[in-house]
N, C-alpha and C positions, 0 to 999 in steps of 0.2 A: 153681530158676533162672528159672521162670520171672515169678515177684514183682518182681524186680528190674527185668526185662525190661519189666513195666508200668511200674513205678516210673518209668523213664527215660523211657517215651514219652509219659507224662504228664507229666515235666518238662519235655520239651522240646515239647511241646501247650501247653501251661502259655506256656513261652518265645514260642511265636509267637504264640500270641495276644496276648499282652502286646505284641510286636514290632508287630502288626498293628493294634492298638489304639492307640498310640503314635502311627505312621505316619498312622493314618484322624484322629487330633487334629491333627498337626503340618498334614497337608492341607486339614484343615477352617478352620484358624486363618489358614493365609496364603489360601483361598478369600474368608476375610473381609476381612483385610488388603487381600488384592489388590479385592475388591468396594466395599469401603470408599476404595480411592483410584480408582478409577475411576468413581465416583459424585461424591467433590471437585471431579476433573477436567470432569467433565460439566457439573457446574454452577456454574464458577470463573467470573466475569466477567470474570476477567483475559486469558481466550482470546479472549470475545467482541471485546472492547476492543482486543486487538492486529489481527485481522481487521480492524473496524473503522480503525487505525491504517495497516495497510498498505494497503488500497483507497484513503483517503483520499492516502497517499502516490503510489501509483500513477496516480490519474486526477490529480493535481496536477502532476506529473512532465511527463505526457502534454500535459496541456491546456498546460501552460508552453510545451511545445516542439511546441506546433502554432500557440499564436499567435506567436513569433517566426519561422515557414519559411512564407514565401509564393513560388511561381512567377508571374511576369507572364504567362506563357504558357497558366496556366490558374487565374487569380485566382477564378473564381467558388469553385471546389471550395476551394482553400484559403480562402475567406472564408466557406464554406459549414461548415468544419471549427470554425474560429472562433467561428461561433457555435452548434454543436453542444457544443463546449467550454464554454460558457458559460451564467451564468444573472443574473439581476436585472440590476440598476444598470448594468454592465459589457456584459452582452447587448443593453439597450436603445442602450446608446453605440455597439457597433460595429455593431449594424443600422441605424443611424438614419444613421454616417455613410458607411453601406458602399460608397455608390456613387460620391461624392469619392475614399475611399480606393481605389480600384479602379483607377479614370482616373490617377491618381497613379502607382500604381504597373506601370499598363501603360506611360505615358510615361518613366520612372525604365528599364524593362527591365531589373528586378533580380530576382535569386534569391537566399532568402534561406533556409537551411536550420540550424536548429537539433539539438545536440546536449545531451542531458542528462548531466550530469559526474557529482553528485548531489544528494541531497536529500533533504531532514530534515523530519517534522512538528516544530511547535515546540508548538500547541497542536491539543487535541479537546475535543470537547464532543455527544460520541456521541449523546448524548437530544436538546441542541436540532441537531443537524445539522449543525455548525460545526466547519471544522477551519482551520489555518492550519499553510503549510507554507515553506522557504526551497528555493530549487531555484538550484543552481549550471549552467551552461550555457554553450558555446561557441556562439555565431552566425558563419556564414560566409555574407557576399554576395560573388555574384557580379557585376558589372556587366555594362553589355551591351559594353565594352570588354576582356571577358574578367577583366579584373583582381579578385583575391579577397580580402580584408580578414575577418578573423579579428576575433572580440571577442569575452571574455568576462565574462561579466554574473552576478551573484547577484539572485534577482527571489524578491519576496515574494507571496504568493499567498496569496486566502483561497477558502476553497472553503466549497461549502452543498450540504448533499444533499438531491436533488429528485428526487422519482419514483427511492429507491432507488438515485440515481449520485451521486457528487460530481461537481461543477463548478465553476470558478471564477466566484466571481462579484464578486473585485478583482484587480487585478495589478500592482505597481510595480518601480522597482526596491531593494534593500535597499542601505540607507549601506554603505560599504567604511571600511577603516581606523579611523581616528581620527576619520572624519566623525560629525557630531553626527546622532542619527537625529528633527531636530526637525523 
């Protein structure tokens, strides 16, 4: 009786290891699987490039809706913001005529605060630094007669990255409708 009694317990020796061996490939295999895509993912540019995508997004966002909200009450800081937001062509414009516009808009006694609705890169160009973005926005002044006048505006933007940030360094507005965008 007792023959058989080995018999069995080598079978089922036999069974788990085979069981055990099976199990130690199937784990060895998705270890690779799973090592083999998280190696892809490490090195996809497609990540880099969205990153890139959404920074560019966000500091364009930003800068749009810091040069259209100025307070007359303390114009420097907002013209100070302005050109922290900015870089070439567009920086040299509003430093040069910062102090006209200043006096302007202390005499004017308006407040002007911008919100960002939304907005869309249109283009990148990650390696030279260049991105271009549309940013939809409502501006509200206030006058100094209390009265508030609502506008809103789609403005095209192009940003440069400098020292690591993007910045604008054009800004217009974008044609609406059927307007021609010549």
């Amino acid at each position: 009786m007792e023959r058989p009694v080995r018999r069995l317990a080598a079978s089922r020796f036999r069974t788990l290891h085979a069981a055990a061996l099976a199990l130690a490939l199937v784990a060895g295999g998705f270890a690779a699987w799973a090592g083999q895509d998280w190696y892809r993912a490490a090195h996809d540019d497609r990540a880099a490039y969205a990153v890139q995508r959404d920074e560019a997004l966000a500091a364009g966002e930003q800068a749009v809706q810091n040069l259209n909200t100025l307070d007359h009450r303390d114009v420097n800081q907002g013209l100070d913001l302005w050109e922290a937001s900015t870089t070439g062509e567009l920086h040299e414009q509003l430093s040069k005529g910062r102090t006209g516009f200043a006096d302007q808009v202390r005499e004017a006694r308006t407040v002007s605060t911008a919100r960002v609705l939304s907005g869309a890169v249109t283009e990148l160009d990650d390696r030279a630094g260049r991105a271009r973005v549309l940013v939809a926005l409502r501006v509200t002044v206030e006058a100094s007669d209390g009265t508030r006048t609502d506008k809103d505006s789609r403005m095209l933007g192009e940003l440069t990255r400098t020292d690591g940030r993007w910045k604008l360094s054009a800004l217009g507005q974008a044609p609406v409708g059927g307007t021609p965008a010549g």
